[in-house]
N, C-alpha and C positions, 0 to 999 in steps of 0.2 A: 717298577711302575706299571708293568704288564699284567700286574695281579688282578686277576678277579677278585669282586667282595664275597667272603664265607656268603652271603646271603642267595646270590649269583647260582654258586655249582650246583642245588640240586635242582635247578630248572631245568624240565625237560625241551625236548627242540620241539618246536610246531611239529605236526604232522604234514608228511608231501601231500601235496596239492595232488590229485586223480590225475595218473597221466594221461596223456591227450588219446592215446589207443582206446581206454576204460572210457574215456568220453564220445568219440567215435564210434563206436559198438551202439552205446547207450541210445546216440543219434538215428545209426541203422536200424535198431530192435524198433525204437517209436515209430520210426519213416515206416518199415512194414507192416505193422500193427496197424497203421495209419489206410495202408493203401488195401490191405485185407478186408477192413474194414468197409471202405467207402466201395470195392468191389461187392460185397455182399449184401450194399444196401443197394446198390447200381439192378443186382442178379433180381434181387428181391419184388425192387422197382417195377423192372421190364417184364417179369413173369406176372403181377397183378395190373400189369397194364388195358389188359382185354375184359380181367373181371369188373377193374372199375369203367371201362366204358359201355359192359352192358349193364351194370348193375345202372348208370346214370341213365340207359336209353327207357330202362323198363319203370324209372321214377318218372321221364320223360312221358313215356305212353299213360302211365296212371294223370296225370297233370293234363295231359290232352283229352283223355276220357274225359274227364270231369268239367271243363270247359265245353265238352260238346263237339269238338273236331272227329273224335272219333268213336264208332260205334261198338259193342260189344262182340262182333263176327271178326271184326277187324283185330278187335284189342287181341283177341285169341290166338289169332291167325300170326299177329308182329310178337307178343310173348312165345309161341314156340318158333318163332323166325330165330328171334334172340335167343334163346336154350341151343337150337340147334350149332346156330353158330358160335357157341360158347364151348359146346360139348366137340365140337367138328364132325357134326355128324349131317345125314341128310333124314334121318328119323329119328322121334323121339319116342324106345320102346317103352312100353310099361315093366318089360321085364329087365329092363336094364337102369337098375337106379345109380345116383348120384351118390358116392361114396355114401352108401348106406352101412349099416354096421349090424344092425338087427331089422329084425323080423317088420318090428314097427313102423320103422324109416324106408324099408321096401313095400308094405301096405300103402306110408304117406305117399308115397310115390307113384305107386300104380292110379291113388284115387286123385293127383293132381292132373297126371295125365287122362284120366278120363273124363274129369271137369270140364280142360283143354278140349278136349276132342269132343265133347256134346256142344260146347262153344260153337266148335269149327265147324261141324255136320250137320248141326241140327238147324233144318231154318226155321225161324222167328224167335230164336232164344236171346231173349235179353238178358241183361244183368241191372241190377242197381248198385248203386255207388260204393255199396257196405261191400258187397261179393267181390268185387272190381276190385276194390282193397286186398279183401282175403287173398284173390288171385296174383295179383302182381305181388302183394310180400308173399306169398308162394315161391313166386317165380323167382325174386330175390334172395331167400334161401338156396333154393336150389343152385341158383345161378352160382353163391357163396361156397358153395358145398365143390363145386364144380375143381378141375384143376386144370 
């Protein structure tokens, strides 16, 4: 009465279930992956922290120009405030560019700082609203460029 039916024996057995070590590992590998991960968005974070707050002060100054609070000597004088403090420097040379790569981007460089500095030195130099523009996205590049 113990007989299996002919039909019965060539069925194979289920397969074992993944033992619980293969499962644990599996839990380990993702928990790290996990925590690598949110570390290097954390790294990523905190080192673009300075660029987006000057990159925001120098949209900040262009929006105040342009209202009227502030005048073209000044706007000069707070963009290389903010360069300087971006680069950690206490001057902003002309021969020291901002990850430049060639020849062109060291030109760009020297003629933005002289811009800057005709801004800064020269009294009665105005700007209009178009130049104001050119210079703070200048200054916004550069700022980007920065590390």
């Amino acid at each position: 009465m113990n007989e299996l039916p002919a039909e019965l024996v060539d069925i194979v057995e289920p397969a074992q279930m993944a033992t619980q070590g293969s499962q644990n590992a599996l839990v380990l590998v993702a928990a790290i992956v996990l925590v690598i991960s949110v570390l290097a968005v954390l790294r990523w974070w905190l080192q673009n922290k300075d660029r987006r707050r000057t990159l925001r002060r120098l949209r900040h100054l262009r929006h105040e120009f342009s209202a009227g609070r502030v005048t073209s000597r000044v706007l000069a004088y707070a963009i290389a405030a903010e360069l300087r403090t971006r680069l950690q420097t206490t001057r902003l040379h002309p021969a020291h560019p901002i990850g430049a790569r060639d020849d062109t981007q060291r030109d760009a460089w020297r003629d933005f700082i002289a811009r800057l500095d005709t801004l800064r030195y020269q009294p009665g130099m105005k700007l209009d609203s178009a130049h104001v523009d050119v210079m703070v996205r200048a200054a916004i590049y550069w700022a980007r460029r920065s590390r």
